[in-house]
C-alpha beads as a LAMMPS data file, in Angstrom:
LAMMPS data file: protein, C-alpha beads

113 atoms
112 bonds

1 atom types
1 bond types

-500.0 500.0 xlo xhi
-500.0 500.0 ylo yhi
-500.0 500.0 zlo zhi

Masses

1 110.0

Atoms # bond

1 1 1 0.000 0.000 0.000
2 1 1 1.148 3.258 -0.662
3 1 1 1.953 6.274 1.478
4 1 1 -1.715 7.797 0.763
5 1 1 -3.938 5.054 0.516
6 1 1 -2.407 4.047 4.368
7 1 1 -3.241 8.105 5.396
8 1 1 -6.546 7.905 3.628
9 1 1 -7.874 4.596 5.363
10 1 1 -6.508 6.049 8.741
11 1 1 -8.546 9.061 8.129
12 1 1 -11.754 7.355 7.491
13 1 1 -11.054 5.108 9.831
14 1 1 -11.165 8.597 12.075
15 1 1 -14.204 9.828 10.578
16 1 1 -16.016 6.624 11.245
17 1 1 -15.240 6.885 15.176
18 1 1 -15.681 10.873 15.589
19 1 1 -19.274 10.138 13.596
20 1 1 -20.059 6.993 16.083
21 1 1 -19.090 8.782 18.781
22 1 1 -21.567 11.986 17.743
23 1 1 -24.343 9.351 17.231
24 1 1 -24.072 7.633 20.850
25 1 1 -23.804 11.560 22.201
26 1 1 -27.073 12.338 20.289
27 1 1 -28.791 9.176 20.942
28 1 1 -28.403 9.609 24.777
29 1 1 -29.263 13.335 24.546
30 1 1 -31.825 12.441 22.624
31 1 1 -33.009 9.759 25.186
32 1 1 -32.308 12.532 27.862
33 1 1 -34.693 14.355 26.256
34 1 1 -37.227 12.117 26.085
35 1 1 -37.594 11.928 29.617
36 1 1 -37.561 9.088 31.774
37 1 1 -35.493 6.117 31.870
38 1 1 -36.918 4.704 34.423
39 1 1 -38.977 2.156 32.338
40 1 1 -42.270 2.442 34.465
41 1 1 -42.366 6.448 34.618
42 1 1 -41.815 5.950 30.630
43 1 1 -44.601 3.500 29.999
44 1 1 -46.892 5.983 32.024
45 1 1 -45.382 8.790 29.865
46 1 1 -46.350 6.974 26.856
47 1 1 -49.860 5.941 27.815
48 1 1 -50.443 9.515 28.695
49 1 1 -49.288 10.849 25.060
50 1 1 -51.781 7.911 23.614
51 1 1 -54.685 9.096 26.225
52 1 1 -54.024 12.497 24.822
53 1 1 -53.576 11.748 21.853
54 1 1 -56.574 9.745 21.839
55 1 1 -58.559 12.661 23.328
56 1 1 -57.457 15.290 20.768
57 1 1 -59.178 12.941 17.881
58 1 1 -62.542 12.796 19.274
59 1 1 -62.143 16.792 19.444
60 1 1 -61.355 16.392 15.956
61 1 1 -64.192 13.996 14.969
62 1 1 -66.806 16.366 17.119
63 1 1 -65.738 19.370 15.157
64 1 1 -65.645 17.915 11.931
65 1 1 -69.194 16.292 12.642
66 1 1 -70.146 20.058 13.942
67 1 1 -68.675 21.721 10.764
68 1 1 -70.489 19.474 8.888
69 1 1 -74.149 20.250 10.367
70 1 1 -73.049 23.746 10.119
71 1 1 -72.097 23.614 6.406
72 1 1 -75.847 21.251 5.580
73 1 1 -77.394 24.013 7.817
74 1 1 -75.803 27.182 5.756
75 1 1 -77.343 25.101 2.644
76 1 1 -80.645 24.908 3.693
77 1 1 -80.848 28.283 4.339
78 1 1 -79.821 29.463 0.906
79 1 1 -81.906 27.450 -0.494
80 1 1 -84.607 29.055 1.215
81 1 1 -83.735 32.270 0.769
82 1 1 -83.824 31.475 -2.969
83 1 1 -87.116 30.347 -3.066
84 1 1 -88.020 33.446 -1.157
85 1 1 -85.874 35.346 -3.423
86 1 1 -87.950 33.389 -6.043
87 1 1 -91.105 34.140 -4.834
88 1 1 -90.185 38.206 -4.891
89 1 1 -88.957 37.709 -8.242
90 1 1 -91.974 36.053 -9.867
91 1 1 -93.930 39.025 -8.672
92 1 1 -92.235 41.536 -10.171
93 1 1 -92.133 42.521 -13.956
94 1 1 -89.323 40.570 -15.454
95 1 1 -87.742 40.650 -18.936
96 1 1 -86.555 37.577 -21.052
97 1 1 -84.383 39.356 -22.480
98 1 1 -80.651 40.635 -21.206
99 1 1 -79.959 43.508 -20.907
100 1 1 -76.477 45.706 -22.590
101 1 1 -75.396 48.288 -21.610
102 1 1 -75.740 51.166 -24.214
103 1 1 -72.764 52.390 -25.609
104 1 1 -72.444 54.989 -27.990
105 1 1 -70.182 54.223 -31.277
106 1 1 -67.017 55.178 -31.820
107 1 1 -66.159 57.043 -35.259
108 1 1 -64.537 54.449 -37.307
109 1 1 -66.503 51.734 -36.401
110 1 1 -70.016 50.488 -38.099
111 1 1 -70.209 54.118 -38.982
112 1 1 -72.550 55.003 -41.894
113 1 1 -71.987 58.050 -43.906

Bonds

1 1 1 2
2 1 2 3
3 1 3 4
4 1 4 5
5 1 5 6
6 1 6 7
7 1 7 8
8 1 8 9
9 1 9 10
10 1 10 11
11 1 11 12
12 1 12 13
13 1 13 14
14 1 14 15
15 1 15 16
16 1 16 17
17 1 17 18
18 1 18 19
19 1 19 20
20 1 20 21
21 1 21 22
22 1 22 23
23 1 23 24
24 1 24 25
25 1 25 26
26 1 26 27
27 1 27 28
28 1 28 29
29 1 29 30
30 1 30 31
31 1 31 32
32 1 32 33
33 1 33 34
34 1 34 35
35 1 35 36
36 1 36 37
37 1 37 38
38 1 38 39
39 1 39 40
40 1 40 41
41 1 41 42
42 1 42 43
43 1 43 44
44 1 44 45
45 1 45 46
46 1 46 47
47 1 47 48
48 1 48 49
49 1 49 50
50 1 50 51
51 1 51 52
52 1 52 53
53 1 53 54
54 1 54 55
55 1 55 56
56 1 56 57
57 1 57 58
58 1 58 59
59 1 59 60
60 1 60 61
61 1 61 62
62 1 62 63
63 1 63 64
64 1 64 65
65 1 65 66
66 1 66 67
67 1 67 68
68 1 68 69
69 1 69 70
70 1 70 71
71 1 71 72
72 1 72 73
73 1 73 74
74 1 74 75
75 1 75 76
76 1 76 77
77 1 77 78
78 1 78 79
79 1 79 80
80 1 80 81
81 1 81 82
82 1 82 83
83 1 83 84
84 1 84 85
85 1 85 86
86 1 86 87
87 1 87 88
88 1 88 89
89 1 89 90
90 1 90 91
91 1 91 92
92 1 92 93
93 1 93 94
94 1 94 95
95 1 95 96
96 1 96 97
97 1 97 98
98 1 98 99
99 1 99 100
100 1 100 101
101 1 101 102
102 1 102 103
103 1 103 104
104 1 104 105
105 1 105 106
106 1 106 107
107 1 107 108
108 1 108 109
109 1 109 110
110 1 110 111
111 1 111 112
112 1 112 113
C-alpha cells in the first residue's frame, strides 16, 4: 500500500469513530430528552401521550361532525332564501331578455356616412 492510501484509510477510519461517537452523544441526549429512563415512569409517559392523543381525535371527529351540520345548515338556508328570493322575483315585472349596456359608437366603427 502506498503512502496515501495508508493516510486515507486512517482518516476514514477517524471519521467513522468521531461520527459513532456523535451518534451515541445524540442518541443519549436524545433519550435525555425524552424523559424518563426509568422504564415504568416511561410506559406511564407513553400511555399519557396515547390518552391524549386519543382525546385530541374525538375533538377532531366532534368538530368535523359540527362543521359538517353547520355547512348542511348554511345550505338549507340558501336554499330558502332562494325560493323566497324566487317568490319576490316572480312578482315583479321581469324581462326575457338581457340587458347591454348602451354604448355609444365610436367614429370608425359600423359608422354610416
Amino acid at each position: 500500500m502506498s503512502f496515501l492510501t495508508v493516510t486515507f484509510c486512517v482518516f476514514v477510519l477517524d471519521r467513522d469513530k468521531y461520527t459513532q461517537e456523535q451518534i451515541d452523544k445524540l442518541q443519549q441526549e436524545a433519550i435525555q430528552n425524552m424523559g424518563h429512563q426509568n422504564h415504568k415512569q416511561k410506559v406511564k409517559y407513553v400511555n399519557s401521550l396515547k390518552q391524549e392523543n386519543i382525546t385530541l381525535h374525538q375533538k377532531y371527529q366532534e368538530s368535523q361532525e359540527e362543521v359538517f351540520r353547520q355547512t348542511a345548515l348554511a345550505k338549507k338556508y340558501k336554499q330558502r332564501l332562494d325560493v323566497l328570493e324566487g317568490g319576490k322575483s316572480t312578482t315583479q315585472k321581469t324581462d326575457s331578455k338581457p340587458r347591454t349596456a348602451k354604448v355609444p359608437l365610436k367614429e370608425g366603427r359600423n359608422h354610416r356616412p
